[in-house]
C-alpha positions in Angstrom: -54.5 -27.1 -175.0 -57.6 -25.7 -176.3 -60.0 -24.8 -174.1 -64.2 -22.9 -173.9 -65.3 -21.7 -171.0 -68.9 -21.5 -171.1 -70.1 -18.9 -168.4 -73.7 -18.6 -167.2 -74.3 -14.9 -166.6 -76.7 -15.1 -164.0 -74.3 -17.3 -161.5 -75.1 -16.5 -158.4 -72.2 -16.2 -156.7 -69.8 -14.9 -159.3 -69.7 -10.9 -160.9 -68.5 -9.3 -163.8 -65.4 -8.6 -161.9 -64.5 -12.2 -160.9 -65.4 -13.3 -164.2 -62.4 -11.2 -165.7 -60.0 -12.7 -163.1 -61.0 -16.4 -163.7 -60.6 -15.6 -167.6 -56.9 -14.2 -166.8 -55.9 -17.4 -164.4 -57.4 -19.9 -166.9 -55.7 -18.0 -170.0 -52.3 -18.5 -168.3 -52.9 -22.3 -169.0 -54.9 -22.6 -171.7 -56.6 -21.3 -175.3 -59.2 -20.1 -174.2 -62.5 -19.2 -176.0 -65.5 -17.6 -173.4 -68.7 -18.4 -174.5 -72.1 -17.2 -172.8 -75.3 -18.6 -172.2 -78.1 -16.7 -173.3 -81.2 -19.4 -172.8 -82.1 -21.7 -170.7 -80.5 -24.9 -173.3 -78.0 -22.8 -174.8 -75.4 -24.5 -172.7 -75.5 -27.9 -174.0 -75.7 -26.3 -177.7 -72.3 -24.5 -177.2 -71.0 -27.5 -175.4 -72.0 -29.8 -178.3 -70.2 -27.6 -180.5 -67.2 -27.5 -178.4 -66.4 -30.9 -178.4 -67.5 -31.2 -182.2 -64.2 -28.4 -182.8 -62.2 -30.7 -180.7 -61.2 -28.9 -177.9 -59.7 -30.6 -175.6 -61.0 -28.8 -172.2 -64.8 -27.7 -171.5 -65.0 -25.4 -168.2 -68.3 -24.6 -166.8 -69.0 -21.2 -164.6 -72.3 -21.4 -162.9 -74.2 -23.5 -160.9 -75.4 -27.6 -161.2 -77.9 -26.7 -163.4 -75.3 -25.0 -166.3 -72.8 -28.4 -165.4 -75.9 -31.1 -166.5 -76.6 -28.8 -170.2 -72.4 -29.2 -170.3 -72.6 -32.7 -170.0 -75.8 -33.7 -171.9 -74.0 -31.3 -174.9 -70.9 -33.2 -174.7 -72.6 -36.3 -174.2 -74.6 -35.8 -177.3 -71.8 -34.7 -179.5 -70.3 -36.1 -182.8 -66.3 -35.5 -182.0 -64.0 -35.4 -184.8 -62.5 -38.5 -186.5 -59.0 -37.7 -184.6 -60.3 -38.3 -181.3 -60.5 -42.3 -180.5 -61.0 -44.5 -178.1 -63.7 -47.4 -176.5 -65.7 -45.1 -173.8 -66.7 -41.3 -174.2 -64.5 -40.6 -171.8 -61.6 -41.1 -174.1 -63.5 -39.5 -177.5 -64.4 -36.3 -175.7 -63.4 -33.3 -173.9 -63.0 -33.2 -170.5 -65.0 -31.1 -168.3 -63.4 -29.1 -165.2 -66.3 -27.3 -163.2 -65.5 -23.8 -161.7 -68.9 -23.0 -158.6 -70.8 -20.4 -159.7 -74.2 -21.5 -158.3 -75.5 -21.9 -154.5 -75.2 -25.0 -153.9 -72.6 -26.4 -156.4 -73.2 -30.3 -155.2 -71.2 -31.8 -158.3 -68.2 -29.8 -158.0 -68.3 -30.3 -154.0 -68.8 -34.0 -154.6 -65.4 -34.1 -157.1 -63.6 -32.4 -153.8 -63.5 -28.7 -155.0 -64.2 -26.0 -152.5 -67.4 -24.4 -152.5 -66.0 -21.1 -153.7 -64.9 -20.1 -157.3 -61.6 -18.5 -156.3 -60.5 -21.5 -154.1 -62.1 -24.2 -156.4 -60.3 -22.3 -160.0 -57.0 -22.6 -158.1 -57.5 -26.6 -157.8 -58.6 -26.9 -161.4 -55.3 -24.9 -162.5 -52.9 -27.1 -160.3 -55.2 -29.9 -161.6 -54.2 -28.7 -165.3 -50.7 -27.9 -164.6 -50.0 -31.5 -162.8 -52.3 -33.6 -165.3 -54.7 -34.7 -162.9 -58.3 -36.0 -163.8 -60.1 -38.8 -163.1 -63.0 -40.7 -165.2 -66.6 -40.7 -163.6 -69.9 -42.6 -164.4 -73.2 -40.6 -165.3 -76.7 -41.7 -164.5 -79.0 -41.2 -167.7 -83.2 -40.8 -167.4 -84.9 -41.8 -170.7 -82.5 -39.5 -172.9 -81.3 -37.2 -170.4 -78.0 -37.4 -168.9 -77.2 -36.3 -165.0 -74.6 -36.1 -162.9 -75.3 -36.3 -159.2 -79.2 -37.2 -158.5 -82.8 -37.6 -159.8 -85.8 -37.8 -157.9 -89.4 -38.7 -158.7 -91.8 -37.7 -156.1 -91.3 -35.5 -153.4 -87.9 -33.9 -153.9 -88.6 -32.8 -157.2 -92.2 -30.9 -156.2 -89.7 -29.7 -153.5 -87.5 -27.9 -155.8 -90.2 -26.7 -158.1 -91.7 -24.4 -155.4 -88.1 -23.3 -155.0 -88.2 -22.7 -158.8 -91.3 -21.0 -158.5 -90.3 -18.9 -155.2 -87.1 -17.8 -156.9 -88.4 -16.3 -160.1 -90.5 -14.2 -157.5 -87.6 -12.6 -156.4 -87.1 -15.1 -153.6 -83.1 -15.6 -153.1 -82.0 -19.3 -152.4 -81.4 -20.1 -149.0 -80.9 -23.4 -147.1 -84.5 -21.4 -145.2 -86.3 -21.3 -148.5 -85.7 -24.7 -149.1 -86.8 -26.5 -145.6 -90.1 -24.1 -145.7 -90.4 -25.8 -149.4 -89.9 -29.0 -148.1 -92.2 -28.3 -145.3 -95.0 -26.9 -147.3 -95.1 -29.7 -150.1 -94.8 -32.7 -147.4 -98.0 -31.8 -145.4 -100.5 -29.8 -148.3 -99.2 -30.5 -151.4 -98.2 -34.8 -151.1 -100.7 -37.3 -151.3 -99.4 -39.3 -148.5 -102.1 -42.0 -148.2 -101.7 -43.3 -151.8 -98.7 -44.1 -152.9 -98.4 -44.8 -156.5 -94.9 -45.7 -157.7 -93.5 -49.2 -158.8 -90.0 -50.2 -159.6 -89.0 -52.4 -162.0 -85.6 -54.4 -162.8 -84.6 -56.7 -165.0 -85.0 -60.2 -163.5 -86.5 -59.2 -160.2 -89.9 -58.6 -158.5 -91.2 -55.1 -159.1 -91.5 -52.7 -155.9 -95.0 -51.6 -155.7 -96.7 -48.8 -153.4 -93.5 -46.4 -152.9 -94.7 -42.9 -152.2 -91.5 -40.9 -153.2 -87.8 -42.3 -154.7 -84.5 -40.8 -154.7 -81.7 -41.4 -157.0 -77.9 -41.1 -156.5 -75.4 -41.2 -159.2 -72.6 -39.8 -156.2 -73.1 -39.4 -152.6 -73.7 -36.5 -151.0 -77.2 -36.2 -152.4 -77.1 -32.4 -152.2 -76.5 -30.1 -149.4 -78.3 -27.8 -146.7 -75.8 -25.0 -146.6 -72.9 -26.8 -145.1 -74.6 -30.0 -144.1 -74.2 -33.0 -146.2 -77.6 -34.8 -147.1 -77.2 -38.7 -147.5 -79.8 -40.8 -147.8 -77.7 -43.4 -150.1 -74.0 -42.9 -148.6 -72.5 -46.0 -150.6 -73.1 -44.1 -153.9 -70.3 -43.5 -155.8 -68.9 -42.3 -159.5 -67.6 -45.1 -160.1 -70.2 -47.6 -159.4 -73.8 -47.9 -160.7 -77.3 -45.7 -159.5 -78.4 -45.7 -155.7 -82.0 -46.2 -154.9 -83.9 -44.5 -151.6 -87.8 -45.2 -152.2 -89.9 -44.8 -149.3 -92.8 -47.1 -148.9 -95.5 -44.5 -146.9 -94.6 -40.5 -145.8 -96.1 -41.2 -142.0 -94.7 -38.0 -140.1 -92.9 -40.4 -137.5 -90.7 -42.7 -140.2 -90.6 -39.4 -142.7 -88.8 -38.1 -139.9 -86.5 -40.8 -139.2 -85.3 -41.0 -142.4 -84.7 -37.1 -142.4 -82.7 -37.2 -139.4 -80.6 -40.5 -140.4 -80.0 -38.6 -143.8 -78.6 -35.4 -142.2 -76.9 -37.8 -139.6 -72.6 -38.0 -139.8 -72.5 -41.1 -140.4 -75.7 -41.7 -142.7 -77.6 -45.0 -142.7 -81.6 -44.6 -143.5 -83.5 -48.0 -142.9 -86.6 -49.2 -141.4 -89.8 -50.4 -142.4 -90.8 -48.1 -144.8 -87.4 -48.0 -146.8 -86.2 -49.6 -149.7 -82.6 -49.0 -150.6 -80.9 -50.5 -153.5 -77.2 -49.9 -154.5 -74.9 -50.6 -157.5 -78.0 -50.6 -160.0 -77.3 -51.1 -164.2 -80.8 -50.0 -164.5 -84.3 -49.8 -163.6 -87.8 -48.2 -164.2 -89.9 -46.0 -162.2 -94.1 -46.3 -163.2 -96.8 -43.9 -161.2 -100.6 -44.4 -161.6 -100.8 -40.4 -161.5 -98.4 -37.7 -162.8 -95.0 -37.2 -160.2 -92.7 -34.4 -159.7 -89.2 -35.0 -161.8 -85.8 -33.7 -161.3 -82.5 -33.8 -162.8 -79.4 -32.6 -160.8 -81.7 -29.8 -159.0 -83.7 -29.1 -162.1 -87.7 -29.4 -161.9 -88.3 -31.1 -166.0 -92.1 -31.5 -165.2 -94.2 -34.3 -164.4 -93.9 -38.1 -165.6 -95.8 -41.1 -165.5 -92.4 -43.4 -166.2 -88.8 -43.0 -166.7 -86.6 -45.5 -167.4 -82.9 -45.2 -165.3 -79.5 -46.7 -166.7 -75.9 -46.2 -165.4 -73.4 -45.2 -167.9 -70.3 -46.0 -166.3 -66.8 -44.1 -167.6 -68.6 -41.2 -169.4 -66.2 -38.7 -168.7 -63.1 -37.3 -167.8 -63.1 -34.2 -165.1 -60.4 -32.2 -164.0 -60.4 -32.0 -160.2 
């Protein structure tokens, strides 16, 4: 089996060191090839040309934001005549995910552990026994993701992480509830919300003040702590909506609490929750905050959502 690893050199949670013994274990299985990032992009460029040399196996070493240029590079790619088949799942190579980031939500949400060592040794039993299963991606405009979007809130959220971290601030489950503190009460305009959401056949949503998207659940993670504002969402269905209606400190709150809560159910008033979508459009009278998988892409006045189900094969 062929393989690339493609490695982003500024993982967080991996060193030189561990690099070398991942290589080793992963050689004892594979051909492998180790390619490294250099840019932010360059990810998706080596995975496009990956799959168009028809490997078999792409593995990923870093955090969420090196798995989505992975799978938007495979995704995008042109794979040789040999390879066959209805879905991309069966025309390209499939992706295993070693965690190399802080949070590492999509690899945690296939059922690896959180750490490299413990989550390799899974993908190497997962290699030796044959084991991979086919997963669903959520796509915005021409951008694939993997686990979640948001317009609104959540994204101007991680965008002062963004910002905090190339300061020299180091990402902490701290960093980000002071983020999500700051943005809610002095950088939200909570009194006007500005969002529709359109689907095919049905009345649009108007007046929603911040939307989440789930393409998997959990959402993301607080350290240890699960986040689930859509709990139902799944791989193997389509996109989970969470649109709030207003930001009032007393629902805001609910919703937070029911999110972090074990067995996660946010409703009320001000929610709209929508589950199993093919697709849908988000609209905002003024510029919002947009993320993909954890990654700020700037602002946007619409983006059209579809579910792409059986995309592509992991190894977990």
């Amino acid at each position: 089996m062929r393989a690339v690893l493609v490695v982003n050199p500024k993982a967080t949670t991996t060193s030189e060191r561990s690099r070398d013994v991942l290589v080793r274990a992963l050689r004892s299985e594979v051909d492998l090839s180790v390619r490294y990032t250099r840019r932010r992009g360059h990810a998706m460029d080596l995975a496009r040309e990956a799959a168009e040399e028809g490997v078999d196996l792409v593995v990923t070493l870093g955090g969420d934001g090196t798995v989505n240029e992975v799978v938007n590079g495979l995704m995008a790619a042109e794979p040789p005549t040999f390879r066959t088949g209805d879905t991309p799942a069966e025309r390209l190579p499939a992706l295993a995910t070693v965690p190399g980031g802080s949070t590492n939500v999509f690899a945690r949400a296939l059922g690896l552990p959180r750490e490299w060592p413990e989550g390799t040794s899974m993908i190497l039993e997962g290699l030796r026994l044959g084991r991979s299963r086919t997963i669903g991606l959520g796509r915005a405009d021409d951008r694939y993701f993997t686990f979640c979007a948001g317009f609104g809130v959540d994204a101007a959220v991680i965008h002062r992480v963004e910002r905090a971290r190339r300061k020299g601030r180091v990402s902490s489950p701290g960093l980000y509830v002071r983020s999500t503190l700051g943005q809610y009460f002095f950088g939200s305009d909570r009194r006007h919300p500005a969002i529709s959401l359109e689907r095919p056949g049905e009345q649009p949503e108007a007046e929603l003040a911040t939307v989440i998207i789930q393409n998997t659940a959990p959402w993301t993670y607080l350290g240890e702590r699960e986040i689930n504002p859509n709990p139902d969402a799944s791989f193997d269905l389509g996109l989970d909506v969470l649109a709030m209606r207003q930001l009032r400190v007393a629902s805001t709150a609910r919703i937070v609490t029911q999110s972090f809560s074990r067995k996660p159910d946010p409703r009320g008033r001000q929610v709209l929750r929508l589950h199993d979508v093919a697709e849908f459009t988000l609209l905002s009278a003024r510029p919002q905050a947009f993320q993909l998988d954890g990654d700020y892409l700037g602002e946007r006045e619409k983006v059209r959502f579809t579910s792409v189900p059986a995309a592509l094969r992991v190894i977990c």
